[in-house]
PyMOL commands that place a pseudoatom at each C-alpha (Angstrom):
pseudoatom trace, name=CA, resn=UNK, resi=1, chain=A, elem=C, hetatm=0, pos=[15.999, 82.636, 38.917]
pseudoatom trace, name=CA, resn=UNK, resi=2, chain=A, elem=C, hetatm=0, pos=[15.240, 78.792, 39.273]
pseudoatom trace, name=CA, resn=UNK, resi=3, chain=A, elem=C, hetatm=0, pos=[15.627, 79.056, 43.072]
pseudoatom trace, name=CA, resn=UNK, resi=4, chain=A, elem=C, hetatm=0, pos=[13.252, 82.303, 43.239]
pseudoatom trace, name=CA, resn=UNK, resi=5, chain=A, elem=C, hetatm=0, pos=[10.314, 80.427, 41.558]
pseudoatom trace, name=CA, resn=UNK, resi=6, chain=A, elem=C, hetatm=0, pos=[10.972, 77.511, 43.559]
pseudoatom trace, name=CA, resn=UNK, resi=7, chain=A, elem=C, hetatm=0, pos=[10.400, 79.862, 46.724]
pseudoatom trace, name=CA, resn=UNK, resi=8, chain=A, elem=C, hetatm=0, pos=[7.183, 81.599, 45.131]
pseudoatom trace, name=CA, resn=UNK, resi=9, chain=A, elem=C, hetatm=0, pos=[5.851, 78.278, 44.705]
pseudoatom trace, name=CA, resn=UNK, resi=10, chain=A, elem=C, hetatm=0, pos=[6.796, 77.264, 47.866]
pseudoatom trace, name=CA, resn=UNK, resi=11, chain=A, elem=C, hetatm=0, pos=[5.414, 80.451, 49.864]
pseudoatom trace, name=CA, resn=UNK, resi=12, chain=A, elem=C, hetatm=0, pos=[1.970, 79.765, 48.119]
pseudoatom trace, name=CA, resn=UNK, resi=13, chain=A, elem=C, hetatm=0, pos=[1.443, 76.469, 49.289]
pseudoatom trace, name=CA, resn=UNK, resi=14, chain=A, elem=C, hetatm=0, pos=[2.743, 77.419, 53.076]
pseudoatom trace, name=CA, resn=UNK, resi=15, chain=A, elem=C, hetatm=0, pos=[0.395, 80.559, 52.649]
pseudoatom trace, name=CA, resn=UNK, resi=16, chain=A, elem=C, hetatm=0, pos=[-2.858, 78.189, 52.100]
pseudoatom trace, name=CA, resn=UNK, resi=17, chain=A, elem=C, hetatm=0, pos=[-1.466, 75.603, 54.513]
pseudoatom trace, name=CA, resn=UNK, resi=18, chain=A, elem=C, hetatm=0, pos=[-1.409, 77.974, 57.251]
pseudoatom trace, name=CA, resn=UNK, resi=19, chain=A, elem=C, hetatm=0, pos=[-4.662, 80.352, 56.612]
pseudoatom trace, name=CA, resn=UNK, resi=20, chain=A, elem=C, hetatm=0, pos=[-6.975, 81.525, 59.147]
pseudoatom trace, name=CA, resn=UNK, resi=21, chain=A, elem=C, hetatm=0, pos=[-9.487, 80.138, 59.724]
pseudoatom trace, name=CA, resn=UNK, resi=22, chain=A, elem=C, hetatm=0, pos=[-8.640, 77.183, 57.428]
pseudoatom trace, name=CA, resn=UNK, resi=23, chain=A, elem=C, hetatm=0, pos=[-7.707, 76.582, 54.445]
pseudoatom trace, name=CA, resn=UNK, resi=24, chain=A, elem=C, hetatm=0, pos=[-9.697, 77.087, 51.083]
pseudoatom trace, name=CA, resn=UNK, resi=25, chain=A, elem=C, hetatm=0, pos=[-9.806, 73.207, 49.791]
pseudoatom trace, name=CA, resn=UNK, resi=26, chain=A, elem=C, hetatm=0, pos=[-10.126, 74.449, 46.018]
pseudoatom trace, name=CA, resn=UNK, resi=27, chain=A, elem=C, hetatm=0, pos=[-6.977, 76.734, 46.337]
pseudoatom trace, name=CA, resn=UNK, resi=28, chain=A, elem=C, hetatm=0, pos=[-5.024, 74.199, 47.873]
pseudoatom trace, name=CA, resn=UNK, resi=29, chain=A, elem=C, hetatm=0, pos=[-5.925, 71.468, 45.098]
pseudoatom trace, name=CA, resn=UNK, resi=30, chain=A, elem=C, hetatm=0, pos=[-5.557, 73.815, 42.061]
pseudoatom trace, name=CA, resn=UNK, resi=31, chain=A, elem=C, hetatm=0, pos=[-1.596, 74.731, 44.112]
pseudoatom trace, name=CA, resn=UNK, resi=32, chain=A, elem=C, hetatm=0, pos=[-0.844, 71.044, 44.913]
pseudoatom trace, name=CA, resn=UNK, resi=33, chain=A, elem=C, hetatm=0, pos=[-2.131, 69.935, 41.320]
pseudoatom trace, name=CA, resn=UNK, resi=34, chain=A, elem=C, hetatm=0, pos=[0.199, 72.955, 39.944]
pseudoatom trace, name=CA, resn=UNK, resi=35, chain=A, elem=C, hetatm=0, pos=[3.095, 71.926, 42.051]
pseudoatom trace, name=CA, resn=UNK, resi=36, chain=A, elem=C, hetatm=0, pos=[3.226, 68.206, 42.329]
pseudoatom trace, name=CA, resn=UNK, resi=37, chain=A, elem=C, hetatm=0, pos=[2.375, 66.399, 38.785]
pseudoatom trace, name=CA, resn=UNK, resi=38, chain=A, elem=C, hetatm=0, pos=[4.821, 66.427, 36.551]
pseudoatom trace, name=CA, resn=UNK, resi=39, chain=A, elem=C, hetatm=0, pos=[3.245, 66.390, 33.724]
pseudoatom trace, name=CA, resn=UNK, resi=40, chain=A, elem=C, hetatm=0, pos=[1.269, 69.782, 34.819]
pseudoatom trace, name=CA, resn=UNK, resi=41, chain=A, elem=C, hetatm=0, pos=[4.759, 71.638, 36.413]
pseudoatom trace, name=CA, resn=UNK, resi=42, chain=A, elem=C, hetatm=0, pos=[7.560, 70.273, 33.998]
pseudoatom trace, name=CA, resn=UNK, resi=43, chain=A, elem=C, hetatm=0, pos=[9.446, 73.580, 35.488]
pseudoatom trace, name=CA, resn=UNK, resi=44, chain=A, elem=C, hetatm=0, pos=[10.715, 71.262, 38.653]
pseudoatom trace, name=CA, resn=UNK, resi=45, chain=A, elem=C, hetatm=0, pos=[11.894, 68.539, 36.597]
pseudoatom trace, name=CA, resn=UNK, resi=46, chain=A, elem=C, hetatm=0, pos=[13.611, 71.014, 34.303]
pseudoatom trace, name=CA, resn=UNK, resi=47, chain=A, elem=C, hetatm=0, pos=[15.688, 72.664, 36.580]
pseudoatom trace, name=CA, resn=UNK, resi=48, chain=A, elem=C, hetatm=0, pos=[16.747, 69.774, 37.800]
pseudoatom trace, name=CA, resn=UNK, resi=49, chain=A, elem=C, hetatm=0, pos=[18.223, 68.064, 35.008]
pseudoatom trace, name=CA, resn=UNK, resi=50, chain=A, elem=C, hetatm=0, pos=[19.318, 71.893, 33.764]
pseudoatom trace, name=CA, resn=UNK, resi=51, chain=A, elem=C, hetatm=0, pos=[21.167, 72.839, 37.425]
pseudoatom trace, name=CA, resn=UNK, resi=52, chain=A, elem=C, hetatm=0, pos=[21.915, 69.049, 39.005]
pseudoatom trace, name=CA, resn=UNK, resi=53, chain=A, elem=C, hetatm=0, pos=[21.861, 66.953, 36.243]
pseudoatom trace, name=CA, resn=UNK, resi=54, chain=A, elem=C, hetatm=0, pos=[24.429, 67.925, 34.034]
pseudoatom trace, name=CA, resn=UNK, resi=55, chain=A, elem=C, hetatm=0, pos=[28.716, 67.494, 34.823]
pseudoatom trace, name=CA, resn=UNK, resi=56, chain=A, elem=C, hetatm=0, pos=[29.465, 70.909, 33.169]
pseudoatom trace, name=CA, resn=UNK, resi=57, chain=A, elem=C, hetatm=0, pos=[26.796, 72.731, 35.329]
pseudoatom trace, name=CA, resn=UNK, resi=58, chain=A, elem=C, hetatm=0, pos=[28.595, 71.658, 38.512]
pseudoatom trace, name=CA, resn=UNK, resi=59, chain=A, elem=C, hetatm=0, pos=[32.125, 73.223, 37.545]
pseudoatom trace, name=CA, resn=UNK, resi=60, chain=A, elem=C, hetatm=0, pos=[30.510, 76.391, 36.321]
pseudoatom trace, name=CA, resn=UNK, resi=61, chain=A, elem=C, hetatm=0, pos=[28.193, 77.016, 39.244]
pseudoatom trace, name=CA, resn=UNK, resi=62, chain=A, elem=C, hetatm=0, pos=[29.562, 77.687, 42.666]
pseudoatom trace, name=CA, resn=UNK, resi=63, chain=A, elem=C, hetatm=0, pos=[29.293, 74.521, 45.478]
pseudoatom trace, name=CA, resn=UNK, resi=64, chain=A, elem=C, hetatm=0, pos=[27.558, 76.960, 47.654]
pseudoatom trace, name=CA, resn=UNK, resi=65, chain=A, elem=C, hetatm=0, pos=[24.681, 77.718, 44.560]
pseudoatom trace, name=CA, resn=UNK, resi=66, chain=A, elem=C, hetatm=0, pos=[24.029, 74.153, 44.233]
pseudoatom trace, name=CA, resn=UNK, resi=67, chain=A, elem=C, hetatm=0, pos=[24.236, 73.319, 47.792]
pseudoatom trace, name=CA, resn=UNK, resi=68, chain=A, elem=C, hetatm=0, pos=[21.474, 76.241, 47.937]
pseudoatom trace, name=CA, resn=UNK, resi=69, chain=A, elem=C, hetatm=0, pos=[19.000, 74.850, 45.246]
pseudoatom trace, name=CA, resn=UNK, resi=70, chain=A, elem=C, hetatm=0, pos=[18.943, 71.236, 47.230]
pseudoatom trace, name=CA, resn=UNK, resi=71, chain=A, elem=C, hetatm=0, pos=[17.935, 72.648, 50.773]
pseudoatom trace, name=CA, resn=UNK, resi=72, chain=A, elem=C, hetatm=0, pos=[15.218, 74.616, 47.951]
pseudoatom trace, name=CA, resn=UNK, resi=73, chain=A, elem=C, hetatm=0, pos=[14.142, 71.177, 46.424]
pseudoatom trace, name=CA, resn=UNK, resi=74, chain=A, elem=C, hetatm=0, pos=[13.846, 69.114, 49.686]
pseudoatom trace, name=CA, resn=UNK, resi=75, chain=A, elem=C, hetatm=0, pos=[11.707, 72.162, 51.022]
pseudoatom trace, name=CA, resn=UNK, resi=76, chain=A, elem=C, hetatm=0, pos=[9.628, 71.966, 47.858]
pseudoatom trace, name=CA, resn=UNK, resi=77, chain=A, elem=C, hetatm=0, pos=[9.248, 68.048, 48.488]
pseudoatom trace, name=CA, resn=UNK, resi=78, chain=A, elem=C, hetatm=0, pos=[8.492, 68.762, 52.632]
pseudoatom trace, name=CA, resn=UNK, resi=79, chain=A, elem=C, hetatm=0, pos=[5.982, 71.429, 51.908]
pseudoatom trace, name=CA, resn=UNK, resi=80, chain=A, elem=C, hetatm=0, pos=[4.168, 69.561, 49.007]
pseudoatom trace, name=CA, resn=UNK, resi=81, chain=A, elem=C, hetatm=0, pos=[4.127, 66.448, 51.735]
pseudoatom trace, name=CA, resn=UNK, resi=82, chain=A, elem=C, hetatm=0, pos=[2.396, 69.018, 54.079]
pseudoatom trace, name=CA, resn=UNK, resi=83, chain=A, elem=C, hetatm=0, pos=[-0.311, 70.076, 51.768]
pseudoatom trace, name=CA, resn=UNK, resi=84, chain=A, elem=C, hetatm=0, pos=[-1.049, 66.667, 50.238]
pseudoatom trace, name=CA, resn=UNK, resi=85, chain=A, elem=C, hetatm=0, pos=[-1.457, 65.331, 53.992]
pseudoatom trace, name=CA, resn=UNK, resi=86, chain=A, elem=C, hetatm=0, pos=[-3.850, 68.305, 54.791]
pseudoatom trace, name=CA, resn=UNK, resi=87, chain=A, elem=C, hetatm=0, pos=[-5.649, 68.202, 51.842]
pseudoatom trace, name=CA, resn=UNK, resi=88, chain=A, elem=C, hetatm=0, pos=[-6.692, 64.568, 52.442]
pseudoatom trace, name=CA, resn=UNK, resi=89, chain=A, elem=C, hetatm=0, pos=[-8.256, 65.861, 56.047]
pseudoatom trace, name=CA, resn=UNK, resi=90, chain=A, elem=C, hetatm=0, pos=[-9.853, 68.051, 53.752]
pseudoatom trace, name=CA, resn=UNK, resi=91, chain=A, elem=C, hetatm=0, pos=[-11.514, 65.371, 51.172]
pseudoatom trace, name=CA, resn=UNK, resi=92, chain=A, elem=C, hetatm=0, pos=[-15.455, 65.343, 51.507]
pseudoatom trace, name=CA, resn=UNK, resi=93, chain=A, elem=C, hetatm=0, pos=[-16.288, 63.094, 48.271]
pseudoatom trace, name=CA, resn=UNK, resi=94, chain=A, elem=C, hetatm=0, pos=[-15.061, 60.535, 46.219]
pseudoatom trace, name=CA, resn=UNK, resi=95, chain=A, elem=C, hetatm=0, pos=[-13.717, 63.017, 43.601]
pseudoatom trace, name=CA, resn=UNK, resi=96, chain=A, elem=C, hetatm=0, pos=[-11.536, 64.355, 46.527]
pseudoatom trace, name=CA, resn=UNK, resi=97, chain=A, elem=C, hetatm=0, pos=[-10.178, 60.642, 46.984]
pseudoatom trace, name=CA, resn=UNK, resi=98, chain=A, elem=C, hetatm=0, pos=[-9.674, 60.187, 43.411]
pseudoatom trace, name=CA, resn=UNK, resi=99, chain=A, elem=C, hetatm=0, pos=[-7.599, 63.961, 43.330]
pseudoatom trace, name=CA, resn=UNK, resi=100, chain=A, elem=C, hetatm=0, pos=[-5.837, 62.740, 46.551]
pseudoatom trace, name=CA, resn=UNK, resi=101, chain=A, elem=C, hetatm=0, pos=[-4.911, 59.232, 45.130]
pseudoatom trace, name=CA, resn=UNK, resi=102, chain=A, elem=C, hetatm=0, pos=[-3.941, 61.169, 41.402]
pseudoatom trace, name=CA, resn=UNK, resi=103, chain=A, elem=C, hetatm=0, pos=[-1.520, 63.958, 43.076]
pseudoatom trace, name=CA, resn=UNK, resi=104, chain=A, elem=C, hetatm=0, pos=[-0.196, 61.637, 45.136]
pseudoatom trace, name=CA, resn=UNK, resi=105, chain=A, elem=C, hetatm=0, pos=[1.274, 59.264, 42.380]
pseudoatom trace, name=CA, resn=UNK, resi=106, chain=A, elem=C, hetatm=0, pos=[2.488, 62.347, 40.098]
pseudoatom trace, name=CA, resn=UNK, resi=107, chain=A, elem=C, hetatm=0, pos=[3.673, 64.085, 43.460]
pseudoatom trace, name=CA, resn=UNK, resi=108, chain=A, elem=C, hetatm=0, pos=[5.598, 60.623, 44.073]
pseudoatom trace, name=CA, resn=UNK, resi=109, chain=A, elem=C, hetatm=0, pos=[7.064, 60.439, 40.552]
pseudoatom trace, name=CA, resn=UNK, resi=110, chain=A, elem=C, hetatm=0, pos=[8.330, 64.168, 41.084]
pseudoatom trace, name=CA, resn=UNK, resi=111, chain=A, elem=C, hetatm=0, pos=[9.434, 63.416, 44.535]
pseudoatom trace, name=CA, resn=UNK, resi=112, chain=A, elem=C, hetatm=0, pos=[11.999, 60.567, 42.944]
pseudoatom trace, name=CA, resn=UNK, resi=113, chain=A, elem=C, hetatm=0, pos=[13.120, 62.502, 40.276]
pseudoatom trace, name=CA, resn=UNK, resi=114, chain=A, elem=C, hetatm=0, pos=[14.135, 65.363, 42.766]
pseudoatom trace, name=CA, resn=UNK, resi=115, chain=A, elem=C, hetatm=0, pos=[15.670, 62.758, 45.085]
pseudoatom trace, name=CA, resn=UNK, resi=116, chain=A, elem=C, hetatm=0, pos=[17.643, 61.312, 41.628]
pseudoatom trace, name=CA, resn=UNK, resi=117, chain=A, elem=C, hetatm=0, pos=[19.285, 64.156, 41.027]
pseudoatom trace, name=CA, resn=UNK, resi=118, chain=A, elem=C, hetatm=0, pos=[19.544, 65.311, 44.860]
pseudoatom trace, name=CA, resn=UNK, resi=119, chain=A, elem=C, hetatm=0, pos=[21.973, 62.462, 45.198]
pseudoatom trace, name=CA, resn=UNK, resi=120, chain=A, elem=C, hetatm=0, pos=[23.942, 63.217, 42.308]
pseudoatom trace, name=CA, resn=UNK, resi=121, chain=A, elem=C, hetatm=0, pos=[24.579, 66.964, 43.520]
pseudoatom trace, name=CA, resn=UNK, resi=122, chain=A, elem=C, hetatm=0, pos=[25.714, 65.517, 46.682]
pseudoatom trace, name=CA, resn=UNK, resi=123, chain=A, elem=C, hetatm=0, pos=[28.153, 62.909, 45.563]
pseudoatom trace, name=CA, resn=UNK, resi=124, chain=A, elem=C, hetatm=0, pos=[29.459, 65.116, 43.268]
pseudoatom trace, name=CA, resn=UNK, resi=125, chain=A, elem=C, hetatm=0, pos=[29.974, 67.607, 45.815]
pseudoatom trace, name=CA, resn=UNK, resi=126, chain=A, elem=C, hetatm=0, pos=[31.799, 65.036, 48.150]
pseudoatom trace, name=CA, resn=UNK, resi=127, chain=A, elem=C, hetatm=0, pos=[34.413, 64.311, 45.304]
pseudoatom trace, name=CA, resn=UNK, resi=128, chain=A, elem=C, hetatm=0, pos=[35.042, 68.092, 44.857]
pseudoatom trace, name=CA, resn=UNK, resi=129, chain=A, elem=C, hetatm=0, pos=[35.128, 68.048, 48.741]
pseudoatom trace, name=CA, resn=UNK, resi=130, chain=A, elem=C, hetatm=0, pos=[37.413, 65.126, 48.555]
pseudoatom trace, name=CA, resn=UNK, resi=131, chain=A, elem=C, hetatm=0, pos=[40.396, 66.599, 45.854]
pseudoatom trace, name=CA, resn=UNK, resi=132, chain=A, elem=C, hetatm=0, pos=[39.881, 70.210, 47.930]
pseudoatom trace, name=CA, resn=UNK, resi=133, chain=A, elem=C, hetatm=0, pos=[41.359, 68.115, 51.426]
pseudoatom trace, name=CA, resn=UNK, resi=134, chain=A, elem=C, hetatm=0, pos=[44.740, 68.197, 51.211]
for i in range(1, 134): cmd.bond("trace and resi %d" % i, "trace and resi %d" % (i + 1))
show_as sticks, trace
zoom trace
């Protein structure tokens, strides 16, 4: 499912984040340049707009399925934040700069895009919220 591949990804990038003795700075590029340009990993985008950007998705799916994908997405956009900040600690040349300064911009586009649709899950869950209330 959408959110399963969103955890996979997510578990590789904590997985060279966190390994002893340090991370591998060519593994954690080639993740971070998988994960955070768009134009590389359409598959983020995608679910979005298929699972939080559409009206009809929201009264087929279950509040607490959606609800579930967002807390998925902002972990996506937290972790991806933590590997692009270690990864410039890790930059010893200018093509490391140049990487850093390239992810960063596609990571930023994706990071908005998430957000976009983020906000639209949540007011939409607020009005469903809203006519539940008696």
């Amino acid at each position: 499912t959408a959110i399963e591949n969103l955890k996979g990804q997510i578990s590789k990038i904590l997985l060279e984040i966190h390994r002893k003795p340090k991370p591998d700075s060519k593994t954690l590029k080639q993740i971070l340049h998988g994960s955070a340009l768009p134009l590389v990993n359409p598959g983020v985008r995608i679910i979005c707009e298929s699972f939080l950007g559409r009206k009809e998705i929201y009264q087929s799916n279950p509040i607490s399925q959606t609800n579930n994908l967002c807390n998925v997405l902002r972990e996506f956009i937290k972790v991806i934040e933590e590997g692009l900040k270690l990864n410039k600690q890790l930059i010893e040349d200018e093509a490391g700069t140049h990487f850093q300064i390239e992810v960063e911009a596609g990571f930023c586009t994706l990071s908005n895009q998430i957000n976009e649709h983020l906000l639209k899950a949540e007011s939409h869950n607020k009005l469903i919220n809203q006519t539940e209330d008696p």
